[in-house]
N, C-alpha and C positions, 0 to 999 in steps of 0.2 A: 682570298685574303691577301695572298703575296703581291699579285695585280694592285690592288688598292695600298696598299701601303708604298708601292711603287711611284703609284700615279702622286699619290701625297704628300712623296718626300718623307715618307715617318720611317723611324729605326723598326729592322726586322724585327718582327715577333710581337710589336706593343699591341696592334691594332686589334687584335683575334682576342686576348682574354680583358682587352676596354670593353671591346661590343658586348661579350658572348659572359661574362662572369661579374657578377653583383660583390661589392666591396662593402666589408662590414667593420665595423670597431667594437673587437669583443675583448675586455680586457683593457684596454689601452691599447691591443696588435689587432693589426691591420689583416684580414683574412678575407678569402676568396671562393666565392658561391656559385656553381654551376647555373647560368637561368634555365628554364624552360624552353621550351620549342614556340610555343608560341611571343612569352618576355623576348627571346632574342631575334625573332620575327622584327618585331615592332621596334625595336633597338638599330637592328642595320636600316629598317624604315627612317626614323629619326634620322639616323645620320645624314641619309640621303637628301632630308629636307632641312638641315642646319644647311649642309654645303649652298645647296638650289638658292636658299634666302638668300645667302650672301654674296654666289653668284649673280645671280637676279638684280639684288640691291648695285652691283658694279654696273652690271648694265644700263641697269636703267638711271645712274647717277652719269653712263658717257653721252646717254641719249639726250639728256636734260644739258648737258654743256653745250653739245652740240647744236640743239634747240636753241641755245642762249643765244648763239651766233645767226640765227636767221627771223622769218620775219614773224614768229612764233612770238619772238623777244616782245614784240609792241601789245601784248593781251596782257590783260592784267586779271589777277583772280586765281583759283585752281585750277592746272591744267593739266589734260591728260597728255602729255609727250612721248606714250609710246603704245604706238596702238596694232594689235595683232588679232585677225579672225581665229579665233580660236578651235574653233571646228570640233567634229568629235561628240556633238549632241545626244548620237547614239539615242535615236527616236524608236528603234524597233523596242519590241515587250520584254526581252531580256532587262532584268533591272539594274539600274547604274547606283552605285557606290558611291561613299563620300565625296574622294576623287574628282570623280565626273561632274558631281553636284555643284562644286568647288570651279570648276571649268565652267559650267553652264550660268551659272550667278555672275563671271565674271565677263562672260559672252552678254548677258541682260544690261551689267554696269556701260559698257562701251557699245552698249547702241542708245541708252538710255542718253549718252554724254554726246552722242552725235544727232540725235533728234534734237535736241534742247540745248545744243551749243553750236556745232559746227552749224546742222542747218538754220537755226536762228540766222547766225550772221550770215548765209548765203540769201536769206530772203531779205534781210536789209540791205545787200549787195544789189540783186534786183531792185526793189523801191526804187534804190536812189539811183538806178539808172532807167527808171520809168520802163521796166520787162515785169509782167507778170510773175510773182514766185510760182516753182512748181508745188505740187501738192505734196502734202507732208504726210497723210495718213493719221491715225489714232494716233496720234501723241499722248493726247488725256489718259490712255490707257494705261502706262508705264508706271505711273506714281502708284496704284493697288501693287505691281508687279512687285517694286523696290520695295515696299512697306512685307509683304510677303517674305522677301526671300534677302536681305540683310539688313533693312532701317531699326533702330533698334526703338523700343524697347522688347517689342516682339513679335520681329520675325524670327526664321527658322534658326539661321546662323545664333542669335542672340540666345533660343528656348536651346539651343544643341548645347553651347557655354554651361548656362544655367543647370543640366540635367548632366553634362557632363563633372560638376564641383560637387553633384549630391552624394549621399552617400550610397545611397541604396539606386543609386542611374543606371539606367538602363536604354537600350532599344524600344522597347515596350513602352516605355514611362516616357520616351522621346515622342514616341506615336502621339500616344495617348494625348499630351499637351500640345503636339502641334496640332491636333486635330478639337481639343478642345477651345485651342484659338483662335484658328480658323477656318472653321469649318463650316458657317456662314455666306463665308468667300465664295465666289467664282472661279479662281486661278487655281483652285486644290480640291483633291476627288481623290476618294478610296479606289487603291486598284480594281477591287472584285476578289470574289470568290475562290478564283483560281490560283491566285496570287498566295503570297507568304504574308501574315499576319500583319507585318511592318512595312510593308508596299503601299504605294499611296503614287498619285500623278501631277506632274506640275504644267498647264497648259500655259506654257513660256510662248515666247514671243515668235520662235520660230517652230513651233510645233508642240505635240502634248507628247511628256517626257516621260519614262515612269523611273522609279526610283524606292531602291529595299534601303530600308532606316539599319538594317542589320549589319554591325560593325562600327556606327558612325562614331557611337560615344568613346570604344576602343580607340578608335584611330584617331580619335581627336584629343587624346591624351596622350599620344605619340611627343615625347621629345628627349633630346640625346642624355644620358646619364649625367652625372657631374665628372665622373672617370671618363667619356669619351667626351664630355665638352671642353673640359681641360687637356687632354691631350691635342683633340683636333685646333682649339685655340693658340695655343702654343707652336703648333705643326705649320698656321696661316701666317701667324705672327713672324712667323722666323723665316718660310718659303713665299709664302703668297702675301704680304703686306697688303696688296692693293688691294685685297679683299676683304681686311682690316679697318681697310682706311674708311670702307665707303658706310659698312653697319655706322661708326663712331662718327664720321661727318655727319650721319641722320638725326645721329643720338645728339649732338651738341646744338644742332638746328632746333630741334625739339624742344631742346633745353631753354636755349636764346627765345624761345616766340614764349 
């Protein structure tokens, strides 16, 4: 904890009862709540992924300037400006986590964006200088895959949302619905037998995946408290500005369209 409060410029001592102790108003006074082992699990979780967003959001708001500056500038439309293999598909039977899922979905989006955009304009680069394109593969295939695993109204990403707001959500109840949605499909199949109740396989684009639904709803309700969003807010604002700048430049884009 000394390490992280170092790394983040905060005053000794704040960080440890932000994460680790729940704030109540009893009375009108302000009092302080031991969490659980698992609560404060999911709380230094949080944290990790407030910072990562806003980290992320800087980067990829120097990668879009920079973009500005070359020949990227002349396309018009939504563009993807920062493109990384993301790797890590972790094909073997062991089953992957929300996490991973999360990784793998965004492995589907950027080749989905490079079937159907880069190589479009590579085959009308050819055309127009009378070369043959080369072969492009199932392309058609892609649109089932996207419709599965984030287009909304329901794919998985979308039913995880939905099951995560309920009240009585569950793992099981996550199963349960995605499999009552599509279960028709081709691109989705029950682990087997051997498997954990909530195991189920995604035959993605680079292989068939497996993946335990157990944890997802938890972790997808992962986000920093109001006591550590306010403090670590405060802590960026006043050390790291630039990582201030870039969430609210988003925020006000958003606003403007």
């Amino acid at each position: 904890m000394a390490h992280a409060e170092e790394l983040l410029r905060l005053e000794k001592g704040t960080l440890g009862p932000a994460l680790l102790k729940k704030s109540m108003d009893i009375g009108g006074q302000q009092t302080f709540k031991n969490m659980n082992q698992e609560d404060a699990k999911l709380s230094i979780l949080a944290l990790g992924a407030f910072l990562y967003e806003k980290t992320f959001r800087r980067l990829l708001q120097h990668c879009s300037q920079y973009a500005a500056l070359t020949e990227f500038s002349s396309m018009s439309g939504p563009q993807l400006r920062i493109i990384d293999c993301c790797g890590n598909e972790s094909l073997e039977k062991s089953p992957n986590l929300l996490s991973q899922f999360l990784i793998n979905v965004s492995e589907e989006k950027m080749n989905e964006h490079y079937m159907f955009r880069a190589f479009d304009r590579e085959e009308q680069l050819c055309r127009s200088e009378g070369v043959p394109p080369p072969s492009t593969g199932p392309r058609d295939d892609l649109g089932p895959m996207a419709s599965l695993l984030d287009e909304p109204p329901l794919s998985i990403i979308n039913i995880l949302e939905e099951v995560t707001l309920m009240q009585r959500g569950s793992d099981k109840a996550l199963f349960d619905k995605i499999f009552n949605t599509h279960s028709k499909g081709k691109l989705i199949k029950i682990a087997g037998r051997s498997a954990n109740a909530t195991c189920f396989i995604i035959k993605h684009t680079f292989g068939d995946t497996q993946y335990d639904l157990e944890g997802f709803t938890s972790s997808n309700k992962v986000a920093p408290s109001p006591d550590v969003k306010t403090l670590i807010s405060k802590c960026l604002e006043k050390n790291f500005p630039f990582l201030m700048s870039a969430q609210d430049g988003g925020a006000e884009e958003e606003k403007e369209e």
